[in-house]
N, CA, C and O atoms as a GROMACS GRO file, in nm:
protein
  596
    1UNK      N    1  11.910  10.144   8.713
    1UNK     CA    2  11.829  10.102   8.826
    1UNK      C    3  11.920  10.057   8.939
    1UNK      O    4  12.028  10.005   8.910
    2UNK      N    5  11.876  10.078   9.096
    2UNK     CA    6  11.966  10.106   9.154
    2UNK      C    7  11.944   9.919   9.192
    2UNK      O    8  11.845   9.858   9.152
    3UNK      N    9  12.060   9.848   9.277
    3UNK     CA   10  12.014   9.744   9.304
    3UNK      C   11  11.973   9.696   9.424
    3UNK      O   12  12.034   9.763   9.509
    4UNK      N   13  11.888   9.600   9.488
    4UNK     CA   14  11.858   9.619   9.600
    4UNK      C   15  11.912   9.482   9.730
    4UNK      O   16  11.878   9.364   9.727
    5UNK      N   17  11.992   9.542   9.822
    5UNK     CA   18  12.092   9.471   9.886
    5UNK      C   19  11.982   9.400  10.011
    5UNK      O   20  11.884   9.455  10.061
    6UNK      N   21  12.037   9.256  10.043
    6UNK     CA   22  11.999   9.207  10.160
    6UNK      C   23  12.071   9.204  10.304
    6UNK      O   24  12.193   9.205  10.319
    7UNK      N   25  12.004   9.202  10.376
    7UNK     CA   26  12.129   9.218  10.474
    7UNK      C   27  12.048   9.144  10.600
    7UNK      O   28  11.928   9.122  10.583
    8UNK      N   29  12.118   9.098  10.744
    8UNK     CA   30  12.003   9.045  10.857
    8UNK      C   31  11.986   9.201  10.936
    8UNK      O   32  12.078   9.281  10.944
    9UNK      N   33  11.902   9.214  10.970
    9UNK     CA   34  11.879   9.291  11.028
    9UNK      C   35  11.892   9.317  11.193
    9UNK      O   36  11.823   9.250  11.269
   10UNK      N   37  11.986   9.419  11.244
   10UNK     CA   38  11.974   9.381  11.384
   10UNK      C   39  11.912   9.494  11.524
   10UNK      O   40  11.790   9.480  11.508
   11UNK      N   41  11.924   9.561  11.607
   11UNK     CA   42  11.905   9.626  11.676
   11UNK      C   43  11.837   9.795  11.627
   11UNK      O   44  11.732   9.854  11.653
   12UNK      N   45  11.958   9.828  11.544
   12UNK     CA   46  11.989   9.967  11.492
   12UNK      C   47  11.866   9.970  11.408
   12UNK      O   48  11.804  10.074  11.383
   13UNK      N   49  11.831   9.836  11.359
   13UNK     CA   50  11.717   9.861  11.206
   13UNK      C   51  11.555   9.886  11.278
   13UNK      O   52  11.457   9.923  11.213
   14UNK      N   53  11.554   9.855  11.436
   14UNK     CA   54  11.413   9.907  11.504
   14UNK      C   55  11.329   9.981  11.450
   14UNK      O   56  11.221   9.937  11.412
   15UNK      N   57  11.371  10.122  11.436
   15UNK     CA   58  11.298  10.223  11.387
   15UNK      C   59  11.203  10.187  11.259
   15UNK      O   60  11.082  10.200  11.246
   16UNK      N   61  11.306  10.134  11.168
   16UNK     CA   62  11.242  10.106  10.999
   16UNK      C   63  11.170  10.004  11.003
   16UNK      O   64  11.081   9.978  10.922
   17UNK      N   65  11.203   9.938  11.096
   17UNK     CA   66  11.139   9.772  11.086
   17UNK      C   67  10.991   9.814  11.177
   17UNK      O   68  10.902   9.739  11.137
   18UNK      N   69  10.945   9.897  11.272
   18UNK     CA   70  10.824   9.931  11.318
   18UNK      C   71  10.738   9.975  11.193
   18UNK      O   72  10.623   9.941  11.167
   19UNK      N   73  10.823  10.062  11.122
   19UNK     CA   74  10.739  10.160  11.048
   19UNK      C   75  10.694  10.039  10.941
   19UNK      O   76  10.578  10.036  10.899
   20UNK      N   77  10.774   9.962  10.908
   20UNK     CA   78  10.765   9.816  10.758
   20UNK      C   79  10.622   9.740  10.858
   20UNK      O   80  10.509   9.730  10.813
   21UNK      N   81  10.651   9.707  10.954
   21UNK     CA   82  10.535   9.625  11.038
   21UNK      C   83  10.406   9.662  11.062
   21UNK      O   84  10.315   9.584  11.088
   22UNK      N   85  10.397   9.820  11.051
   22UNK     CA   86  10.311   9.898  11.091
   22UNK      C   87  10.197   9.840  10.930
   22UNK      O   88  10.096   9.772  10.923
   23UNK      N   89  10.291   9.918  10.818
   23UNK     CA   90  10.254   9.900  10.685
   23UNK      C   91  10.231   9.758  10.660
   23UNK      O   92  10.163   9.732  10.561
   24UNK      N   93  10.254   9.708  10.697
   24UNK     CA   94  10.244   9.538  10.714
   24UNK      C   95  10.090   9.505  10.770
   24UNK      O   96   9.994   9.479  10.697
   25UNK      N   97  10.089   9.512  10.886
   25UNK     CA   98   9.930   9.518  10.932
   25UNK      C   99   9.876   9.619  10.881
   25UNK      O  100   9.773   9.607  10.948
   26UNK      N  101   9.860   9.691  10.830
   26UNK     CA  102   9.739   9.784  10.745
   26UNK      C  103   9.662   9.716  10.633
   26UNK      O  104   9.544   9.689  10.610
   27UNK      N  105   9.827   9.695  10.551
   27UNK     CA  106   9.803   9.589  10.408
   27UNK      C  107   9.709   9.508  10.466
   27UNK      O  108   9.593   9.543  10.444
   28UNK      N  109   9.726   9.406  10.536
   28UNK     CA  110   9.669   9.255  10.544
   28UNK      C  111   9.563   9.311  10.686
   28UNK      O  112   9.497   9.213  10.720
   29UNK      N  113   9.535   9.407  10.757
   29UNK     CA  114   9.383   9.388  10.787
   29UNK      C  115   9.320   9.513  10.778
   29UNK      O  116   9.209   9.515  10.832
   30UNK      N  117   9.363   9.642  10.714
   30UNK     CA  118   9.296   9.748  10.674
   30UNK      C  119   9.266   9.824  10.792
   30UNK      O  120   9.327   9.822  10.899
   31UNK      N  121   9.166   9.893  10.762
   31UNK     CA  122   9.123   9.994  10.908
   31UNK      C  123   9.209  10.122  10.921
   31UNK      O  124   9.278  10.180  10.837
   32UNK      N  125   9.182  10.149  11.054
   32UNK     CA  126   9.268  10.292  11.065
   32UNK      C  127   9.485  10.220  11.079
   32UNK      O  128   9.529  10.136  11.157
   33UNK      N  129   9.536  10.274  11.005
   33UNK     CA  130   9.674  10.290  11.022
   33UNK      C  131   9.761  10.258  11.176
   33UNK      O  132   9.778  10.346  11.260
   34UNK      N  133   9.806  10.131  11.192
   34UNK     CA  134   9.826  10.109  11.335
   34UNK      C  135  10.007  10.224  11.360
   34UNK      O  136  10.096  10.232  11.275
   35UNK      N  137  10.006  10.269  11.450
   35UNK     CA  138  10.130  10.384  11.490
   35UNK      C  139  10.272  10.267  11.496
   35UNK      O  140  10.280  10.173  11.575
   36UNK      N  141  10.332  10.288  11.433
   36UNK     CA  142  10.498  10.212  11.471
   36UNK      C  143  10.515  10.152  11.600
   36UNK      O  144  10.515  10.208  11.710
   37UNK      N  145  10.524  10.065  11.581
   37UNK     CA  146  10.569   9.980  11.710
   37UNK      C  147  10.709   9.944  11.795
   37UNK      O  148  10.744   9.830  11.824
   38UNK      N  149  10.756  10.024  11.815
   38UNK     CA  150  10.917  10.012  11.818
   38UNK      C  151  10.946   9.846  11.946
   38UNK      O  152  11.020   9.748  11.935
   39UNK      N  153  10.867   9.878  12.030
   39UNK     CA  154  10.882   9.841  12.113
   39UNK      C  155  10.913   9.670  12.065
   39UNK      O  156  11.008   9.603  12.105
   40UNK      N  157  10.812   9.627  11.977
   40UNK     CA  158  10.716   9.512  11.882
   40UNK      C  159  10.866   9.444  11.773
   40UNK      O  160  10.908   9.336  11.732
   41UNK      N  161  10.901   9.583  11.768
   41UNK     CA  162  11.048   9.530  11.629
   41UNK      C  163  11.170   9.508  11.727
   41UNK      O  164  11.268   9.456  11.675
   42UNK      N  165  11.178   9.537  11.855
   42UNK     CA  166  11.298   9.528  11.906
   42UNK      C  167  11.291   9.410  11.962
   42UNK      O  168  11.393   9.342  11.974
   43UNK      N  169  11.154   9.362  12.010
   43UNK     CA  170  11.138   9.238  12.071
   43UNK      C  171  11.137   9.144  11.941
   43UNK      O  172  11.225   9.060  11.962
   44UNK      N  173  11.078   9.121  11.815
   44UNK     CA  174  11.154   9.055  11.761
   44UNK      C  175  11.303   9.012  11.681
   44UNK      O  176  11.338   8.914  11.616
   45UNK      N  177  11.393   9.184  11.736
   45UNK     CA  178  11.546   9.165  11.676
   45UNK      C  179  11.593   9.081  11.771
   45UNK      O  180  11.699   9.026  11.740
   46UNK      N  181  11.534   9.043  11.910
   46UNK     CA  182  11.588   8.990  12.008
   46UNK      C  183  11.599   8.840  12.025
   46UNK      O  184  11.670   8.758  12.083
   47UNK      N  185  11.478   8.844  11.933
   47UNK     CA  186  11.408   8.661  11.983
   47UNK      C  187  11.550   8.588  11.922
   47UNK      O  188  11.602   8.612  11.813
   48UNK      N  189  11.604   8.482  12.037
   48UNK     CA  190  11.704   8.435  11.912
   48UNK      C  191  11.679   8.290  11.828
   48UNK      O  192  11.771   8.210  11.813
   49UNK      N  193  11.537   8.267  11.772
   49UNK     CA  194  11.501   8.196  11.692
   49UNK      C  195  11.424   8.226  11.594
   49UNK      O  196  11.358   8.159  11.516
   50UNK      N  197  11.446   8.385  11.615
   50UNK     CA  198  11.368   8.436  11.465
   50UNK      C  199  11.480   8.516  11.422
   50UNK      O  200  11.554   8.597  11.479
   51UNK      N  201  11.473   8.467  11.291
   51UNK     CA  202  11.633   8.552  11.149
   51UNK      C  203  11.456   8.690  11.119
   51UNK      O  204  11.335   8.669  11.126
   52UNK      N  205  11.533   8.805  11.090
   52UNK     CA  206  11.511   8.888  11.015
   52UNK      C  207  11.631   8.974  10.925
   52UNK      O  208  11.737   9.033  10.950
   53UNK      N  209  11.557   8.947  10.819
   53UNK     CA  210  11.711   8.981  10.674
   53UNK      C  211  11.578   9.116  10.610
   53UNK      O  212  11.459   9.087  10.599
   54UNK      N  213  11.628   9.236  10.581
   54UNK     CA  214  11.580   9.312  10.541
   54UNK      C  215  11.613   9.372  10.392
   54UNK      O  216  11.732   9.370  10.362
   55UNK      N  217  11.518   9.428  10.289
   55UNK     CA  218  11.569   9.470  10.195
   55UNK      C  219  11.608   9.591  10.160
   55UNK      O  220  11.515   9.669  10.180
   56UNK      N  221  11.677   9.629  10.128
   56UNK     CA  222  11.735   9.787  10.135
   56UNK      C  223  11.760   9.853   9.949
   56UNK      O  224  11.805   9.789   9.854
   57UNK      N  225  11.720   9.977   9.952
   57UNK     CA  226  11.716  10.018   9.828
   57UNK      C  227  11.736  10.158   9.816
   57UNK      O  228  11.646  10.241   9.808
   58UNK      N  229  11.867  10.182   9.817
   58UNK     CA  230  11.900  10.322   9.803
   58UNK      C  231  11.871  10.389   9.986
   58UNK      O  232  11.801  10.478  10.034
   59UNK      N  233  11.991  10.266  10.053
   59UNK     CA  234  11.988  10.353  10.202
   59UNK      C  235  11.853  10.296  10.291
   59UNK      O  236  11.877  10.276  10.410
   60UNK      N  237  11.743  10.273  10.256
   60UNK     CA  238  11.589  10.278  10.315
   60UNK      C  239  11.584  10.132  10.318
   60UNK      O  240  11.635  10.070  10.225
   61UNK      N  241  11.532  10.072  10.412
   61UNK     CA  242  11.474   9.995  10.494
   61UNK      C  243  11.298   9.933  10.383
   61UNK      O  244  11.190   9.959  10.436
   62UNK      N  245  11.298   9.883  10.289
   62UNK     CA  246  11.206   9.887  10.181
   62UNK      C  247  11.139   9.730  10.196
   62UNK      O  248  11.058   9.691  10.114
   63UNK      N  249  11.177   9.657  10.295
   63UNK     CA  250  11.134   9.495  10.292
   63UNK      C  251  11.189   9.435  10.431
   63UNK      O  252  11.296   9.447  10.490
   64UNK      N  253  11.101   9.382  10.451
   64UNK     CA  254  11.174   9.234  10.505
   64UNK      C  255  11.132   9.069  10.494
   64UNK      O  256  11.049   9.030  10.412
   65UNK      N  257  11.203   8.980  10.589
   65UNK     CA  258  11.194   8.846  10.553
   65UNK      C  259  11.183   8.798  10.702
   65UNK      O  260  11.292   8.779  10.756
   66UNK      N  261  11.079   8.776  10.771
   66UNK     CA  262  11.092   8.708  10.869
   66UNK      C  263  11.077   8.550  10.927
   66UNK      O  264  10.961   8.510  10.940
   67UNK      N  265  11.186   8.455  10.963
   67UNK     CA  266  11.154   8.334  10.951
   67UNK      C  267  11.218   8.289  11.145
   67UNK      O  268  11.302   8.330  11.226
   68UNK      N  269  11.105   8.176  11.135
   68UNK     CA  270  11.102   8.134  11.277
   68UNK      C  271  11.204   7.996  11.259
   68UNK      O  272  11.175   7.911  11.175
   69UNK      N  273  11.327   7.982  11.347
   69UNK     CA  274  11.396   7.858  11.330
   69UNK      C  275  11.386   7.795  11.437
   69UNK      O  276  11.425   7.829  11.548
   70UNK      N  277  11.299   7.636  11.383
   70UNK     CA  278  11.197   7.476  11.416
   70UNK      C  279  11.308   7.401  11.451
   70UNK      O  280  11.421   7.419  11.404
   71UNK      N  281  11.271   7.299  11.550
   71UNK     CA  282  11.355   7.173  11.557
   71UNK      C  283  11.237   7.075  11.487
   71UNK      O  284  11.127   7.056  11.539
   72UNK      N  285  11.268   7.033  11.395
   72UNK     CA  286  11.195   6.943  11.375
   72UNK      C  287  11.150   6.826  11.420
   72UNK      O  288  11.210   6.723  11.390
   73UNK      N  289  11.043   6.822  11.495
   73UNK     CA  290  10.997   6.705  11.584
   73UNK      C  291  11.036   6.525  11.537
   73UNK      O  292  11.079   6.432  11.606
   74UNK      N  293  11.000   6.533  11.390
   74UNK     CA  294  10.997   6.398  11.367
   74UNK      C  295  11.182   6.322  11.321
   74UNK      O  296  11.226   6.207  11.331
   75UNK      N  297  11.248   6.453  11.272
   75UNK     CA  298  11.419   6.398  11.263
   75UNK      C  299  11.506   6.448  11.370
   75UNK      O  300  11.616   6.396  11.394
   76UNK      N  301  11.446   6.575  11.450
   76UNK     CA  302  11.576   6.610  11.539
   76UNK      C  303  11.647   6.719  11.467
   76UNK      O  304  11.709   6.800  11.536
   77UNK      N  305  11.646   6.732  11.339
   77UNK     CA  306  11.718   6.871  11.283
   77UNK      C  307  11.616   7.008  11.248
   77UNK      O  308  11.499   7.004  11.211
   78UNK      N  309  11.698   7.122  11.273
   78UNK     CA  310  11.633   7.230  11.220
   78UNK      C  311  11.579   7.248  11.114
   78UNK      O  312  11.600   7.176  11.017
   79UNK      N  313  11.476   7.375  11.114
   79UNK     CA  314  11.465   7.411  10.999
   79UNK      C  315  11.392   7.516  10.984
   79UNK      O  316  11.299   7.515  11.066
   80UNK      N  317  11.391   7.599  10.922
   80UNK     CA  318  11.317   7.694  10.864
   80UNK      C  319  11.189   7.724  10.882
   80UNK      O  320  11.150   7.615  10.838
   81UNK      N  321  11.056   7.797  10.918
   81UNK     CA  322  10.988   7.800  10.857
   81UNK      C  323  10.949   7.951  10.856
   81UNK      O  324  10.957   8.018  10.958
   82UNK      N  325  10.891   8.023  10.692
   82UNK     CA  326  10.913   8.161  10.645
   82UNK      C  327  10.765   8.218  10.684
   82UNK      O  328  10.664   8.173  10.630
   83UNK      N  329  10.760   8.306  10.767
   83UNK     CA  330  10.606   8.349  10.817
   83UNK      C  331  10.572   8.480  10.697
   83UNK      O  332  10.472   8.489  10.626
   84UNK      N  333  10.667   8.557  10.702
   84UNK     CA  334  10.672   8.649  10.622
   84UNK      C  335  10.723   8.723  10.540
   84UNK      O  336  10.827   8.776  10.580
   85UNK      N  337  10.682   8.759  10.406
   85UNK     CA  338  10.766   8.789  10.300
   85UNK      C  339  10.707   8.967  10.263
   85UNK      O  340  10.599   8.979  10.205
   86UNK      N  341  10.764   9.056  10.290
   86UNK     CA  342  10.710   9.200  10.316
   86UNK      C  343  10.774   9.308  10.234
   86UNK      O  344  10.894   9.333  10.247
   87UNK      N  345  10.700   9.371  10.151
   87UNK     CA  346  10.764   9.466  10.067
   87UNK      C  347  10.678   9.558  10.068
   87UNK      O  348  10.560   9.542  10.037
   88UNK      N  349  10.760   9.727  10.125
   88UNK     CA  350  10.634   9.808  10.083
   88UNK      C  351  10.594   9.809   9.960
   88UNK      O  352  10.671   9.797   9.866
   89UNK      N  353  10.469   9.824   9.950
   89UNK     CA  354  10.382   9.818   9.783
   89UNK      C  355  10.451   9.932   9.723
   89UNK      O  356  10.481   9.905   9.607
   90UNK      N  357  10.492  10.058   9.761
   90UNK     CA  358  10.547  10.164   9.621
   90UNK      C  359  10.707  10.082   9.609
   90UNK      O  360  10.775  10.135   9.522
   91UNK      N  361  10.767   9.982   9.670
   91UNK     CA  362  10.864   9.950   9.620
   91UNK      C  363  10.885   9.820   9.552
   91UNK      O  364  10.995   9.772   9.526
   92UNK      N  365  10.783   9.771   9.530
   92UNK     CA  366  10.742   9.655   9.464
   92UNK      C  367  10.807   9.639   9.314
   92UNK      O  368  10.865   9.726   9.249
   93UNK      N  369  10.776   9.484   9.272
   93UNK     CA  370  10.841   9.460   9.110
   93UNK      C  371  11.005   9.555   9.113
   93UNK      O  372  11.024   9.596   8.998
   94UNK      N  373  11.112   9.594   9.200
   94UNK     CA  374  11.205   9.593   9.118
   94UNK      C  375  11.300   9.444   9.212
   94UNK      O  376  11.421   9.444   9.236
   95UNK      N  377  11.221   9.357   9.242
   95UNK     CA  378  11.305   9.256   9.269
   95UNK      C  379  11.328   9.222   9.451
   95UNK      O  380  11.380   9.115   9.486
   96UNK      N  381  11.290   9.311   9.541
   96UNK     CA  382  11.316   9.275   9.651
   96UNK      C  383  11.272   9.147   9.717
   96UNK      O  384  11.339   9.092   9.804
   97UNK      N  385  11.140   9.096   9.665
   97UNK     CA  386  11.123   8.990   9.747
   97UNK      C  387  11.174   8.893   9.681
   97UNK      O  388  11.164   8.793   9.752
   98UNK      N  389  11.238   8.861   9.556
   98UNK     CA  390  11.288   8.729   9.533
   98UNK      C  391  11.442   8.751   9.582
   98UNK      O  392  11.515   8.652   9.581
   99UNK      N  393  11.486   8.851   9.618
   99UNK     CA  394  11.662   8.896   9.710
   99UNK      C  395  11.622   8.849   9.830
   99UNK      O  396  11.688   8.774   9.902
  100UNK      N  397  11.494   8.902   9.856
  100UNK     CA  398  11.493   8.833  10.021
  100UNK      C  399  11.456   8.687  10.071
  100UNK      O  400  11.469   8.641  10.184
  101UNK      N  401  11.397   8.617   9.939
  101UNK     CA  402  11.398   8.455   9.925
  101UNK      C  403  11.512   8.442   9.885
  101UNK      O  404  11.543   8.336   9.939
  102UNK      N  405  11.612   8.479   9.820
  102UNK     CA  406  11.718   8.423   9.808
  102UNK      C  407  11.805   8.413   9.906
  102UNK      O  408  11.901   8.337   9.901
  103UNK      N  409  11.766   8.530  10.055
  103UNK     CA  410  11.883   8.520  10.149
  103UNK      C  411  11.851   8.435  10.256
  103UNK      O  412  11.925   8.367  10.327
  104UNK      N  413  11.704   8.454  10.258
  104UNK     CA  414  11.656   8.346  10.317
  104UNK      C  415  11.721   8.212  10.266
  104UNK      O  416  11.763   8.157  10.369
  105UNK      N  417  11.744   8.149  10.182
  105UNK     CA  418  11.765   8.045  10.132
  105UNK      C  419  11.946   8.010  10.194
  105UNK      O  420  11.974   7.922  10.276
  106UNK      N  421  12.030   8.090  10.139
  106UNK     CA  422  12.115   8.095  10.171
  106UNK      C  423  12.124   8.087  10.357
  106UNK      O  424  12.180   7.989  10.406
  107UNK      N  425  12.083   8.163  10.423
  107UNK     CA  426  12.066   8.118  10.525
  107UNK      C  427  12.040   8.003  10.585
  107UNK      O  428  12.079   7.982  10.700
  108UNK      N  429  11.972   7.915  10.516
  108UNK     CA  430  11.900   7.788  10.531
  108UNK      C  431  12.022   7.720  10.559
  108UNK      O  432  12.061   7.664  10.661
  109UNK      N  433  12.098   7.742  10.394
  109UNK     CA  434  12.246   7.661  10.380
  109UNK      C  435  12.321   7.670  10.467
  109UNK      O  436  12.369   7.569  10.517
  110UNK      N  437  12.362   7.824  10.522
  110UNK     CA  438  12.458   7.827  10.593
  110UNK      C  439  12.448   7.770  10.732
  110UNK      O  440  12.551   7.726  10.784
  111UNK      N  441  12.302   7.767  10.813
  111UNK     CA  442  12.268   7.692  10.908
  111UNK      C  443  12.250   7.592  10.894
  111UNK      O  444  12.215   7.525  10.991
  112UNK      N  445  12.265   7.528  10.758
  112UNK     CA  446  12.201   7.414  10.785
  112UNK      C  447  12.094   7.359  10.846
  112UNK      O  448  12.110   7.279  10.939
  113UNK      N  449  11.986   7.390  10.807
  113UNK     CA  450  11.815   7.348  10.819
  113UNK      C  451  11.818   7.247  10.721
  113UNK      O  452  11.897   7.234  10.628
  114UNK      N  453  11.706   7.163  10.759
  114UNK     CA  454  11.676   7.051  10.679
  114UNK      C  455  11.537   7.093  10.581
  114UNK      O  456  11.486   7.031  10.488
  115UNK      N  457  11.516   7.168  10.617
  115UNK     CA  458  11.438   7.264  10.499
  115UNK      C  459  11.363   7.387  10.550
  115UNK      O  460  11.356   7.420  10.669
  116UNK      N  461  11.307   7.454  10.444
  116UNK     CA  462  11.237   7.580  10.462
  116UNK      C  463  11.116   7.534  10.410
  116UNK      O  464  11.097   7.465  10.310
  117UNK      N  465  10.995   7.606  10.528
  117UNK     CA  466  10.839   7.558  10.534
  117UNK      C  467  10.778   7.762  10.496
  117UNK      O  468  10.759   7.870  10.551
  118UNK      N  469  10.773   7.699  10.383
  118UNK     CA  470  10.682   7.894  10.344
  118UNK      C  471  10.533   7.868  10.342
  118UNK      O  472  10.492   7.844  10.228
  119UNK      N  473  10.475   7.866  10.401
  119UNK     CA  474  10.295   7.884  10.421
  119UNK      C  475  10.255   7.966  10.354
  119UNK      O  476  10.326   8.057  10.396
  120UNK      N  477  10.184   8.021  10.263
  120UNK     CA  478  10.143   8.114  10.145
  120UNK      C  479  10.015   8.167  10.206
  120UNK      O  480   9.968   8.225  10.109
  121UNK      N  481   9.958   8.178  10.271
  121UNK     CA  482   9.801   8.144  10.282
  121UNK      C  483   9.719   8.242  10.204
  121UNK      O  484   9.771   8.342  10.154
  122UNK      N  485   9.595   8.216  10.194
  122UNK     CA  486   9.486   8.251  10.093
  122UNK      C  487   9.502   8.452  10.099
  122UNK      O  488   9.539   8.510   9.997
  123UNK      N  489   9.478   8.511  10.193
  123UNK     CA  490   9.493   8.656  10.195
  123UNK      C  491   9.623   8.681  10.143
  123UNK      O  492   9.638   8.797  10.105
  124UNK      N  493   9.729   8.598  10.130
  124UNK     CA  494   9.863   8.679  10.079
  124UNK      C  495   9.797   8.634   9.907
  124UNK      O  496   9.897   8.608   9.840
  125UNK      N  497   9.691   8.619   9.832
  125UNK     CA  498   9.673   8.574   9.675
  125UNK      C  499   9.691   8.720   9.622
  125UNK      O  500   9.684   8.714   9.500
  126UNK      N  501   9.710   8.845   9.662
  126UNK     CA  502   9.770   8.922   9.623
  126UNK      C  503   9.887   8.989   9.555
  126UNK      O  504   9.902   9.075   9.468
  127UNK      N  505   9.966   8.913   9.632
  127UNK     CA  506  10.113   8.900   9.609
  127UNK      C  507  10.147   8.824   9.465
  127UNK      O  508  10.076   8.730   9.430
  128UNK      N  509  10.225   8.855   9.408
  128UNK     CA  510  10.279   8.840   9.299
  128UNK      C  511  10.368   8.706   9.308
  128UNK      O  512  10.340   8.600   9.252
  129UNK      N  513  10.484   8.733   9.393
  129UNK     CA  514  10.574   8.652   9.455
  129UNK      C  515  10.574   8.528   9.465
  129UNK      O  516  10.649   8.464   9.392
  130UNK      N  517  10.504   8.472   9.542
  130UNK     CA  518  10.455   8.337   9.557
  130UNK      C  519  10.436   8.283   9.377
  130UNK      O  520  10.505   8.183   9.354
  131UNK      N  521  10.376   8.319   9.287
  131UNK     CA  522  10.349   8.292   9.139
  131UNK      C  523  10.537   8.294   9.099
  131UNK      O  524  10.598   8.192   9.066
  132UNK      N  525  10.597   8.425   9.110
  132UNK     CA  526  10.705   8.415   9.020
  132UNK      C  527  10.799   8.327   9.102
  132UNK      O  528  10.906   8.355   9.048
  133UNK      N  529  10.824   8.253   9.183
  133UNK     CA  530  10.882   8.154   9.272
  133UNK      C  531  10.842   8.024   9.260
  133UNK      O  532  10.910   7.938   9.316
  134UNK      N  533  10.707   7.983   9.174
  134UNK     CA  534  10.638   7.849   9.113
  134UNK      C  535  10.584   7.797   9.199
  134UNK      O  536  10.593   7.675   9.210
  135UNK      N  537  10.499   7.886   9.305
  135UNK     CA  538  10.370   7.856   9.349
  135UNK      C  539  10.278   7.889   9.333
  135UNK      O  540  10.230   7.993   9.378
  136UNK      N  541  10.206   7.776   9.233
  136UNK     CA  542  10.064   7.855   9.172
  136UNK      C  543   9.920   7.859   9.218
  136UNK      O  544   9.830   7.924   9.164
  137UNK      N  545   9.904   7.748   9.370
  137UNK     CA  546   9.782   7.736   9.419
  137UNK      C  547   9.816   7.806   9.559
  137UNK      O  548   9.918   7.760   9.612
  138UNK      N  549   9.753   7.905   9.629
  138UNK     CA  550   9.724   7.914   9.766
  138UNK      C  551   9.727   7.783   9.865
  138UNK      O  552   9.686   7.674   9.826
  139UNK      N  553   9.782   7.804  10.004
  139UNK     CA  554   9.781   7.628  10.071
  139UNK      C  555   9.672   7.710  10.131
  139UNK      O  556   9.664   7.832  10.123
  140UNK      N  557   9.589   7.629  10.193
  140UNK     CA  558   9.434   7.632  10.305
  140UNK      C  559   9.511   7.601  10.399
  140UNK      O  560   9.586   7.504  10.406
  141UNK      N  561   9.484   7.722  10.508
  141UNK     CA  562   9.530   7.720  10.637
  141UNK      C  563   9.388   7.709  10.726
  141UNK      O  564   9.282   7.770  10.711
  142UNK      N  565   9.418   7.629  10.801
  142UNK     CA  566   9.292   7.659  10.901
  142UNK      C  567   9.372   7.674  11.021
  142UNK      O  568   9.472   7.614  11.061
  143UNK      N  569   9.292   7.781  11.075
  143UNK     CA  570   9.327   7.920  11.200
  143UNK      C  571   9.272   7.800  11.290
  143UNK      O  572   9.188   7.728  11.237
  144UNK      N  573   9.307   7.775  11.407
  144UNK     CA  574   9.244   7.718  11.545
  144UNK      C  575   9.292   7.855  11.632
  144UNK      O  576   9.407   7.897  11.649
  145UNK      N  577   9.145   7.918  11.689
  145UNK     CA  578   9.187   8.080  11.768
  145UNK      C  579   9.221   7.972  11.903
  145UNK      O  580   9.185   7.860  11.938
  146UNK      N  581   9.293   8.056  11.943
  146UNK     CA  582   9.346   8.049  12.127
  146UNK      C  583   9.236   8.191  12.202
  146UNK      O  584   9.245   8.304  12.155
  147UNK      N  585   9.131   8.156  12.330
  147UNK     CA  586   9.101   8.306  12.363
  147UNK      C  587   9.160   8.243  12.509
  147UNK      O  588   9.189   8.131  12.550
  148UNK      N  589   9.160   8.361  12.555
  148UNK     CA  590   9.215   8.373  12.695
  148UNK      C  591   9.112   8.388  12.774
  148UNK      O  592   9.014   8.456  12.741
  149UNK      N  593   9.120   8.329  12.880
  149UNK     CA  594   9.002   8.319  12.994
  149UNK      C  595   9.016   8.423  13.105
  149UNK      O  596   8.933   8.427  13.196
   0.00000   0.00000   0.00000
């Protein structure tokens, strides 16, 4: 079995990272198939407070890990928090998303964050992940919408 490498992801990974995002919103709201967003993945290789570390498996672009880095209001230090944990479903169970919590993690260290905030919420109870990582209840998120006037 081949093994599957983490890496951050930067500019060059656009292409794969539209097509992972695309598959990303399908999973989690169904409907017709939204078209690659290139435009969508380049603007977030850019942001420079969001890490994206991707999983790779035999060459291909098969995951990613996207996390937003917080100043934490109440100490003054950074930190982490993990919005999304993404694996295409045919590449599932051989291990990518606990490589991509692990680089996430490591990342944490090497920046030094005062911790990592992973939100699970109720639609990701699908996922496997969250269970083999020793989270066994869903957290209750409540959505407050923003509409525009």
């Amino acid at each position: 079995m081949t093994s599957v490498d983490v890496l951050r992801l930067g500019p060059a990974h656009a292409p794969a990272l539209a097509r992972l995002l695309a598959e990303h919103v399908q999973e989690r709201h169904g409907g017709s198939p939204p078209r690659p967003d290139r435009y969508w993945a380049e603007k977030l290789l850019a942001e420079p407070h969001i890490r994206l570390l991707g999983a790779h498996l035999d060459g291909e672009l098969i995951g990613f890990a996207l996390v937003h880095e917080l100043t934490d209001c109440l100490t003054g230090l950074e930190t982490g928090l993990l919005e999304t944990v993404f694996v295409r479903p045919g590449a599932r169970g051989r291990g990518a998303g606990r490589e991509l919590l692990a680089a996430v993690a490591a990342e944490g260290r090497t920046r030094a964050w005062s911790r990592l905030r992973w939100i699970v919420d109720e639609e990701a109870g699908r996922s496997t992940l969250p269970r083999h990582v020793g989270l066994d209840a869903p957290t209750r998120i409540r959505l407050v919408p923003i509409t525009r006037q």
